[in-house]
VMD Tcl script that draws the C-alpha trace (Angstrom):
set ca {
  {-49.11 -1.11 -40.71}
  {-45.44 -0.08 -40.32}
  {-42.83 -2.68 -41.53}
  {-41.15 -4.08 -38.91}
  {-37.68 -2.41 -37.42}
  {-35.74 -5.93 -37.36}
  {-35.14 -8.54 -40.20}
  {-34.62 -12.17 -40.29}
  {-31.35 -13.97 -41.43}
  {-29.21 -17.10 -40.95}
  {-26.54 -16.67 -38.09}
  {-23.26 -16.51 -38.69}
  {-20.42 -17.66 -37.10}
  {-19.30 -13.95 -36.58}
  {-22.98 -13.35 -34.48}
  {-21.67 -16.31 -31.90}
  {-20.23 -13.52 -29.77}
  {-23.58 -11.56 -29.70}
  {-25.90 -14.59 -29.18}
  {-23.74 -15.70 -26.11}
  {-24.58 -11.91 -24.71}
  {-27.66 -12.11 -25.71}
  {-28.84 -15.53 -24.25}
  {-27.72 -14.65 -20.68}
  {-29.24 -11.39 -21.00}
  {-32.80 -12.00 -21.92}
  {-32.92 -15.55 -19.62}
  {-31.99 -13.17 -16.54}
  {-34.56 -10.63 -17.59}
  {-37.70 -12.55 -19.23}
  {-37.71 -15.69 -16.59}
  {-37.51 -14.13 -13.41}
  {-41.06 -13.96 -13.55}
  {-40.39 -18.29 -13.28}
  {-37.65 -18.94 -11.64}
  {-35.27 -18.31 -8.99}
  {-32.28 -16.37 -9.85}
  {-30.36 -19.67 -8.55}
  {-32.06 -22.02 -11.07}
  {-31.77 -19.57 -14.11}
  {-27.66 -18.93 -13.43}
  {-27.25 -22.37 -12.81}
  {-29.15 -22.98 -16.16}
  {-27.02 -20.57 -17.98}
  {-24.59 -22.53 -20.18}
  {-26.30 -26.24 -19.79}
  {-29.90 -25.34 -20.72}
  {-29.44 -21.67 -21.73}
  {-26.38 -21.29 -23.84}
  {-25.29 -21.18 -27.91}
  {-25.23 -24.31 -29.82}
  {-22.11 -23.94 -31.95}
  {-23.06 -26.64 -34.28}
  {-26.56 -25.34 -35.06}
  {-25.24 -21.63 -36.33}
  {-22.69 -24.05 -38.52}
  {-25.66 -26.13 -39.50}
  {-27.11 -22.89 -40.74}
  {-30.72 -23.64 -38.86}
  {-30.28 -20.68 -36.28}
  {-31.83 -17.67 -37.42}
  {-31.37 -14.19 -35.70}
  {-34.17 -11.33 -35.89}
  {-31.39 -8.56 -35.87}
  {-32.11 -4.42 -36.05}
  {-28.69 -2.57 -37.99}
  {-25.87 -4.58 -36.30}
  {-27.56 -5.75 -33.13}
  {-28.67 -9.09 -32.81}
  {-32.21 -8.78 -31.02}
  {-33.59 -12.37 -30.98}
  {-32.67 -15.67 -32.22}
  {-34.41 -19.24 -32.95}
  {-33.01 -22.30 -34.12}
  {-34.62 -25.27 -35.44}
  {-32.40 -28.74 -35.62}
  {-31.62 -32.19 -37.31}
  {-29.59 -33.08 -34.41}
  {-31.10 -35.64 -31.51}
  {-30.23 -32.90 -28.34}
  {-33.19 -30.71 -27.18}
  {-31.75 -28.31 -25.29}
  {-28.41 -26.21 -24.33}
  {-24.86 -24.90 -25.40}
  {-22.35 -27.15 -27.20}
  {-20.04 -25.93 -24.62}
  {-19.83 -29.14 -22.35}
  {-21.33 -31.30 -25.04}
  {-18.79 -34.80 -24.92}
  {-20.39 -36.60 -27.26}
  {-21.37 -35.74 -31.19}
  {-24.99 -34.93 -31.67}
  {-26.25 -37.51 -33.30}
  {-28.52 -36.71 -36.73}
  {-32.28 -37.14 -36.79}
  {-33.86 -39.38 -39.42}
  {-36.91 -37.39 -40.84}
  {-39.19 -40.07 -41.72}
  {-39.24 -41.07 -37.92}
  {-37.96 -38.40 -35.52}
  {-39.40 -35.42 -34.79}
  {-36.90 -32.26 -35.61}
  {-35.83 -29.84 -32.74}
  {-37.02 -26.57 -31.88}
  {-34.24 -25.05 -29.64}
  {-32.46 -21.68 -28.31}
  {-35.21 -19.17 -28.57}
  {-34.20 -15.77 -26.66}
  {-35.41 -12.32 -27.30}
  {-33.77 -9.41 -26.38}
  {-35.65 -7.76 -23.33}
  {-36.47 -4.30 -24.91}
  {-37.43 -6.36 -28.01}
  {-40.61 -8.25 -26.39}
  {-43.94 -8.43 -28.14}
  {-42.49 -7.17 -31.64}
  {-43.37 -10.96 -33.40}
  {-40.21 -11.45 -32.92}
  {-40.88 -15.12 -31.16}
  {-43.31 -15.82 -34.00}
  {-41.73 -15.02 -37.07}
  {-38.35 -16.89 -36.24}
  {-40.61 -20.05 -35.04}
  {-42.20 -19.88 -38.49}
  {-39.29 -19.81 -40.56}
  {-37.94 -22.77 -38.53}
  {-40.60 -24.84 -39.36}
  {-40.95 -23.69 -42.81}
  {-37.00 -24.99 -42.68}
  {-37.96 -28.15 -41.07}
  {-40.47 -29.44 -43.11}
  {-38.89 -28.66 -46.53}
  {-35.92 -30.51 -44.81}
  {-38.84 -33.24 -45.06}
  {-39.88 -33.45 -41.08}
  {-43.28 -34.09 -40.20}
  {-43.04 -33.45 -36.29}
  {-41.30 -30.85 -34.31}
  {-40.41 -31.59 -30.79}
  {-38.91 -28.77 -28.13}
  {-39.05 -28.72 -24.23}
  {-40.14 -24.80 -23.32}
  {-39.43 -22.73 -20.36}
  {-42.54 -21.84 -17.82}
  {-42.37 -18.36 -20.48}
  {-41.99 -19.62 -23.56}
  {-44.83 -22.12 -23.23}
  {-47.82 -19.72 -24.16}
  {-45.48 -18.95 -27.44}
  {-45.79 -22.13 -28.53}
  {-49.25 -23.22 -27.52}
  {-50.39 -20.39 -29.73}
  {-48.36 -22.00 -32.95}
  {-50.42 -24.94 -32.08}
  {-47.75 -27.46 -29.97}
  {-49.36 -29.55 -27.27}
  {-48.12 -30.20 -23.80}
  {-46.57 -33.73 -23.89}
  {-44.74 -33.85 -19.90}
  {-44.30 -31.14 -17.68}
  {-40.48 -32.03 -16.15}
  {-37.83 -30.77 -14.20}
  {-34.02 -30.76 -16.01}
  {-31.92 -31.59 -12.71}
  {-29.36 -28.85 -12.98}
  {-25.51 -28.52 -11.11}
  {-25.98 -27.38 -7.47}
  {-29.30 -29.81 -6.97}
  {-31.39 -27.42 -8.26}
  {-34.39 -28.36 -10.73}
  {-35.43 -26.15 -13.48}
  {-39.44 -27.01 -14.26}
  {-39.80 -27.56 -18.22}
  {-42.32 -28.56 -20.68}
  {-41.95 -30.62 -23.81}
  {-44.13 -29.68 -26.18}
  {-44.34 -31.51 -29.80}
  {-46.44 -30.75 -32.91}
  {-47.27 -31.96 -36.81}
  {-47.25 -31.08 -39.92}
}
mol new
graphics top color blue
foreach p $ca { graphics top sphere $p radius 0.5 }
foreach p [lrange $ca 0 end-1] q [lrange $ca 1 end] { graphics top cylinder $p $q radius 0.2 }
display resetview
């Protein structure tokens, strides 16, 4: 078996401009096949978009090949469950591991990139991360695409839901959770 072309590391705050490319990028290309083109622009930013305070947490990790940044994955201690920092008013509140579940958030690959183990390997080291952090449960609501990722890593469908987005729009999700 060849080793991989990519490796894993922490994101920086110097990879912030190539995970804001990136995120657009592979939501335009790999949900299509899910939603309108309405629903995933409106999405970009809200649902879709970099979470600042995770790369400074150090819990977003980036699959990255040389200098490009090909996928990233980010696991959290904070209470959101979803989207960019950008509009964020509020701080996001910290998780208490003995009762909340920790996040599983931002995972985007970059379209060439599919079906490497990219997905896989960054959801691994996230909750490898989580649970020495001392969570039990992971939480994370998945796109209509990302949901077979997930239900192969063993999370279960809790709610199939609809994030109301700007324009009236709906974007169908699915929050997922899992222990450890």
């Amino acid at each position: 078996m060849n080793p991989p072309d990519w490796q894993l590391r922490v994101a920086l705050e110097s990879d912030i401009p190539a995970l804001s490319e990136l995120i657009p990028r592979s939501a335009r290309a790999l949900l299509a096949a899910h939603y309108s083109t309405a629903q995933i622009e409106a999405a970009l930013g809200p649902v879709f978009g970099v979470d600042r305070t995770l790369v400074h947490d150090g819990t977003t990790w980036i699959a990255a090949s040389g200098s490009m940044v090909v996928a990233c994955g980010s696991w959290s201690r904070r209470s959101s469950n979803f989207g960019g920092d950008a509009a964020r008013i509020e701080a996001d509140a910290m998780l208490n591991p003995a009762n909340d579940p920790a996040r599983i958030r931002a995972f985007f690959v970059e379209p060439a990139w599919v079906r490497r183990g990219l997905g896989q390997a960054l959801l691994q080291v996230c909750e490898a991360e989580l649970q020495a952090a001392g969570f039990h449960r992971a939480t994370l609501v998945a796109t209509l695409a990302g949901e077979p990722l997930y239900a192969s890593a063993g999370y279960q469908v809790v709610e199939r839901y609809s994030i109301a987005l700007d324009s009236g729009l709906q974007l169908p999700a699915v929050r997922m959770m899992k222990s450890f």
